[in-house]
C-alpha positions as CSV (number, residue, x, y, z in Angstrom):
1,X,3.3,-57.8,-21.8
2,X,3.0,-60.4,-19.0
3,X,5.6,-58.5,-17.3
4,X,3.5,-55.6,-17.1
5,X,0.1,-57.0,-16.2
6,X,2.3,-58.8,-13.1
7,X,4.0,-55.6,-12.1
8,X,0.0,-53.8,-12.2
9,X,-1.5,-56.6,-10.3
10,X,1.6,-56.3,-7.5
11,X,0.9,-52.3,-7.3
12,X,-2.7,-52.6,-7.4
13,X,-2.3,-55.2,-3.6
14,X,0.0,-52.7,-2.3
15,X,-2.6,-49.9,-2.9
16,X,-5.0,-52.3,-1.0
17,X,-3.1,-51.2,2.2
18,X,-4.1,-48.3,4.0
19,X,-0.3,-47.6,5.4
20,X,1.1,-47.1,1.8
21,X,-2.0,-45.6,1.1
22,X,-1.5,-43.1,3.9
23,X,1.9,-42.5,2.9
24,X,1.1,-41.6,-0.3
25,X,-1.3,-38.8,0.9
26,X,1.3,-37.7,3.0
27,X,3.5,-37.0,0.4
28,X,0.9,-35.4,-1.9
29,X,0.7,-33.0,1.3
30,X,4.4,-32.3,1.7
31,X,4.7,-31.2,-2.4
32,X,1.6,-29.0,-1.6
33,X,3.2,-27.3,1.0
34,X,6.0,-26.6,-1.1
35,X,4.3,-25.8,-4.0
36,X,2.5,-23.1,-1.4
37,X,5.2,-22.0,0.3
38,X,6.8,-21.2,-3.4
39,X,3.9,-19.6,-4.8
40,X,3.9,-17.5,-1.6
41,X,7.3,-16.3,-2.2
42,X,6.2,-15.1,-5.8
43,X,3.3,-13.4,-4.3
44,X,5.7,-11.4,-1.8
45,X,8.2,-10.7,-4.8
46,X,5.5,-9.7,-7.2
47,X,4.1,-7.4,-4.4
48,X,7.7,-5.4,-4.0
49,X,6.9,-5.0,-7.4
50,X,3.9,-3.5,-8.0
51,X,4.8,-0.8,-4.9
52,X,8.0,0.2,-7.1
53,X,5.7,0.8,-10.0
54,X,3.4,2.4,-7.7
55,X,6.6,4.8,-6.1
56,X,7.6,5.7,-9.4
57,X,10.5,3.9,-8.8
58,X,10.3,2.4,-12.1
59,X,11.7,3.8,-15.5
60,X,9.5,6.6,-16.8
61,X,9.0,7.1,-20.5
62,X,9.4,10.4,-21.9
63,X,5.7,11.9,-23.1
64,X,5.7,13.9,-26.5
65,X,3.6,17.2,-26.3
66,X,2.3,19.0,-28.9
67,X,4.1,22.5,-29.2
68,X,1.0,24.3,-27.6
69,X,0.8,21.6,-24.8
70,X,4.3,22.6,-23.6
71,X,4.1,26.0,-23.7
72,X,1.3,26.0,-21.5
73,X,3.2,23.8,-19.1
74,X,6.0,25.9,-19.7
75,X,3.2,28.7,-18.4
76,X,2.3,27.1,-15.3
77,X,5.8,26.7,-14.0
78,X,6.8,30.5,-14.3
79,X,2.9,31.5,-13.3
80,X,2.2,29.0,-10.7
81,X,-1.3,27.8,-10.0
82,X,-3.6,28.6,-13.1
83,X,-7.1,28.3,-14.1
84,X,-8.5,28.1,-17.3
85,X,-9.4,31.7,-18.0
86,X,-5.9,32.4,-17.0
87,X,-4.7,30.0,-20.2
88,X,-7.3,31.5,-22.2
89,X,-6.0,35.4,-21.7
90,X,-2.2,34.2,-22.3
91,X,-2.7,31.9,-25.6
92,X,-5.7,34.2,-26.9
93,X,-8.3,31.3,-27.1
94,X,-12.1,32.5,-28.0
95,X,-13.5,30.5,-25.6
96,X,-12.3,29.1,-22.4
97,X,-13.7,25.5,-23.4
98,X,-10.4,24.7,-25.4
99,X,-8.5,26.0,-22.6
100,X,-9.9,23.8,-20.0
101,X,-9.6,21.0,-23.1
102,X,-6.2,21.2,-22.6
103,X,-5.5,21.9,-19.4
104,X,-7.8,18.6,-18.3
105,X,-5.5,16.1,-21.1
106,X,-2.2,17.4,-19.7
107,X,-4.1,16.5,-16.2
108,X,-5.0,13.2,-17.4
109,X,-1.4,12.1,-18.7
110,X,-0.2,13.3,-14.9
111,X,1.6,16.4,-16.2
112,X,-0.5,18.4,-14.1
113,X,-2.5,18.1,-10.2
114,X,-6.2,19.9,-10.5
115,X,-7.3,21.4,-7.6
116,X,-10.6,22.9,-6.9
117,X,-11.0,26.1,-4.7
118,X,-14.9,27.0,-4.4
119,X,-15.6,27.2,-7.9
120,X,-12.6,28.3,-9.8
121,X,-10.8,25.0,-10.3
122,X,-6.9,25.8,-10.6
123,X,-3.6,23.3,-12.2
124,X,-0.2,23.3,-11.1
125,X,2.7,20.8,-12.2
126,X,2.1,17.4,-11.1
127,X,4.8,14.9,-10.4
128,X,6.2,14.6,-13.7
């Protein structure tokens, strides 16, 4: 124990002098720089990243329609642009609400692009 409280007493005079002192604060700087210098590298890595995911670059997982979902994507690739009233006529809906129901959730999953032309708004296949 005597051994210890010696050994604290001799570190406590060194850290008394403002050289050792100073060298200890330039060390502390040196790790941060490091430490910065790693972190910056993650933060350029995880940035590559995130602009793959954004590309599309990453793997895609397959999306499960309902029957009627797919045949009205299968109905805008042979038709082209279509609005709602268009789905409406074809899958002999009452109303166009359900049509436009549709049409918005398969825009919403990414299936399909909306685009408005005065005020008929028309879908088309999106980047799927």
């Amino acid at each position: 124990m005597n051994e210890i409280a010696n050994d604290l007493e001799e570190n406590l005079e060194k850290f008394r002098d403002p050289v050792i002192l100073g060298e200890m604060v330039y060390k502390l700087l040196e790790e941060r720089e490091n430490t910065n210098r790693i972190l910056k590298n993650l933060l350029v890595r995880l940035e590559a990243l995130e602009r793959k995911v954004a590309q599309g670059s990453a793997p895609k997982q397959e999306v499960l329609l309902p029957e009627v979902d797919q045949q009205i994507l299968d109905f805008v690739k042979s038709h082209g642009p279509v609005t709602a009233q268009d789905v409406q006529k074809a899958f002999k809906y009452k109303g166009r609400n359900a049509a436009s129901s549709r049409l918005n959730r398969l825009y919403a999953q990414g299936l399909l692009q909306k685009k408005q032309v005065g005020r008929k708004v028309y879908f088309l296949l999106g980047k799927a």
